[in-house]
MARTI-632685 format. One record per residue (C-alpha): residue in one letter; x negated, y, z negated. Coordinates in steps of 0.1 Angstrom, whole numbers, padded with zeros to 4 digits, always signed. Last residue first. Layout:
N
AXYZ;...
//
This chain:
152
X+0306+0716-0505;X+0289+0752-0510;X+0318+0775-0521;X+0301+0787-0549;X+0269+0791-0538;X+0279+0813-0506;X+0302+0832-0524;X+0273+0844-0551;X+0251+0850-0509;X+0282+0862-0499;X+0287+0892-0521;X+0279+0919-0500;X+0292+0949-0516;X+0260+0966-0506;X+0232+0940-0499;X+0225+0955-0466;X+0207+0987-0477;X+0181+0963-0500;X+0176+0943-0464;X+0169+0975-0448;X+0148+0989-0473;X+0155+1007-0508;X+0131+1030-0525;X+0142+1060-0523;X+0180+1038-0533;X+0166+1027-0565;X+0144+1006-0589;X+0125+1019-0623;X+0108+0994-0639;X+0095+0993-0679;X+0066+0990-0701;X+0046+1013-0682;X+0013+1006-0669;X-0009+1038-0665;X-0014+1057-0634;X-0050+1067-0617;X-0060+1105-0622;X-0055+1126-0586;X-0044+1155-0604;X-0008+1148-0580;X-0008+1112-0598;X-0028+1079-0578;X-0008+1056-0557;X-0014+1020-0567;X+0011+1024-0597;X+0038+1032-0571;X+0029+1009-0544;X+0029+0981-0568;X+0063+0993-0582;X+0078+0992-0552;X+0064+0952-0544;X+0071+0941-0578;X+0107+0953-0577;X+0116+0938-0541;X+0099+0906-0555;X+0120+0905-0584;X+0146+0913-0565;X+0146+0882-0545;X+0138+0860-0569;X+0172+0866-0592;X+0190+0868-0559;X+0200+0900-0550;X+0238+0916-0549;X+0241+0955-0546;X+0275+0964-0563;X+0287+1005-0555;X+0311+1017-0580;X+0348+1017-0574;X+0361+1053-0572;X+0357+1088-0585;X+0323+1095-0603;X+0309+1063-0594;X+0289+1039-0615;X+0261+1017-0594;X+0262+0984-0601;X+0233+0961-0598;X+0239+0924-0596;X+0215+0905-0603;X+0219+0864-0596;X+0208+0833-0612;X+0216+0798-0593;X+0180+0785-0595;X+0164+0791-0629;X+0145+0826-0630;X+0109+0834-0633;X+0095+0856-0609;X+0075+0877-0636;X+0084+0909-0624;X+0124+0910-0636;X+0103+0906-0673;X+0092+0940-0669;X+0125+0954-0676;X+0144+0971-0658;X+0157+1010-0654;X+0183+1014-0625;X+0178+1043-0607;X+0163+1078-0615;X+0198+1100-0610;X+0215+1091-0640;X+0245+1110-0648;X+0269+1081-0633;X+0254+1054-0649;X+0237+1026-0636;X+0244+0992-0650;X+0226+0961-0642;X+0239+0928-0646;X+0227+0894-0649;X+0249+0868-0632;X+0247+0831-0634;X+0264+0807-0611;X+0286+0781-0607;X+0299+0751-0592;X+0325+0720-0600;X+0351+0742-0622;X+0378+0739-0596;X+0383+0775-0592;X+0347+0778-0582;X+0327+0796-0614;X+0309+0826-0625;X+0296+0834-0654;X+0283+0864-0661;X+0258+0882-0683;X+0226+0864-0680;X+0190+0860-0693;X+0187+0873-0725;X+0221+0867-0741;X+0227+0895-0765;X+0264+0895-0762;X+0284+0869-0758;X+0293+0860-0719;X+0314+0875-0695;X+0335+0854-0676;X+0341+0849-0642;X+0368+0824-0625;X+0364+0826-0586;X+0396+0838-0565;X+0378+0865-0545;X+0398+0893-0574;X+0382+0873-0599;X+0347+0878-0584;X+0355+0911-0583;X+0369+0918-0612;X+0341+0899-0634;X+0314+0927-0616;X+0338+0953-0626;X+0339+0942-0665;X+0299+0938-0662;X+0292+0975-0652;X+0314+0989-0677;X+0297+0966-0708;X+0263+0984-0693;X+0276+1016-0701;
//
């Protein structure tokens, strides 16, 4: 599923005019390439796939919590559609992973229906419940990856 989700994410950067290329599998931190026609800037995409039978959201890694990310990475997170082009929501590396820690704070932090405290899990969950105003408003928007690549 996650080989869908990168093939669209490469059509519409190439459809803006910008050269993106997927990269061997098995790369750890990105996906996609991205580059100005001229070659002179790019950027790194990770991806996230959601399929169209999952209803949860997009599962990530605890790693997206850390913060760490070289400047110039993005996550996209694509949202399959049943009929149509799937939805894209366009975060900075850093961005999201603050967005993530934050949800996932107030979920562990929120005791279970018995009332017992939560356990880590090895894993984030992320999705529209929890989107915000600023998550809403990264939908299709793919200035900020634009932004970068046009910078003079």
């Amino acid at each position: 599923m996650g080989t869908t989700g990168e093939y669209y994410v490469c059509a519409e950067l190439c459809k803006r005019g910008y050269l993106a290329l997927l990269t061997p599998k098995n790369n750890p931190l990105f996906d996609v390439v991205a580059t100005s026609i001229d070659g002179s800037r790019s950027v790194s995409i990770q991806v996230k796939t959601r399929s169209i039978q999952n209803a949860q959201g997009w599962k990530l890694g605890t790693d997206i919590s850390k913060g760490f990310a070289p400047s110039g990475l993005f996550v996209v997170l694509v949202n399959l559609k049943e009929n149509g082009l799937p939805e894209f929501y366009i975060y900075e590396y850093r961005v999201l992973s603050e967005r993530v820690s934050q949800v996932y704070e107030e979920f562990i932090n929120k005791p279970k229906r018995d009332g017992t405290p939560r356990k880590e899990v090895g894993f984030r969950w992320f999705d529209e419940v929890s989107f915000n105003e600023n998550d809403h408003s990264r939908k299709n928007n793919w200035h900020p990856i634009i932004q970068v690549l046009e910078r003079a």
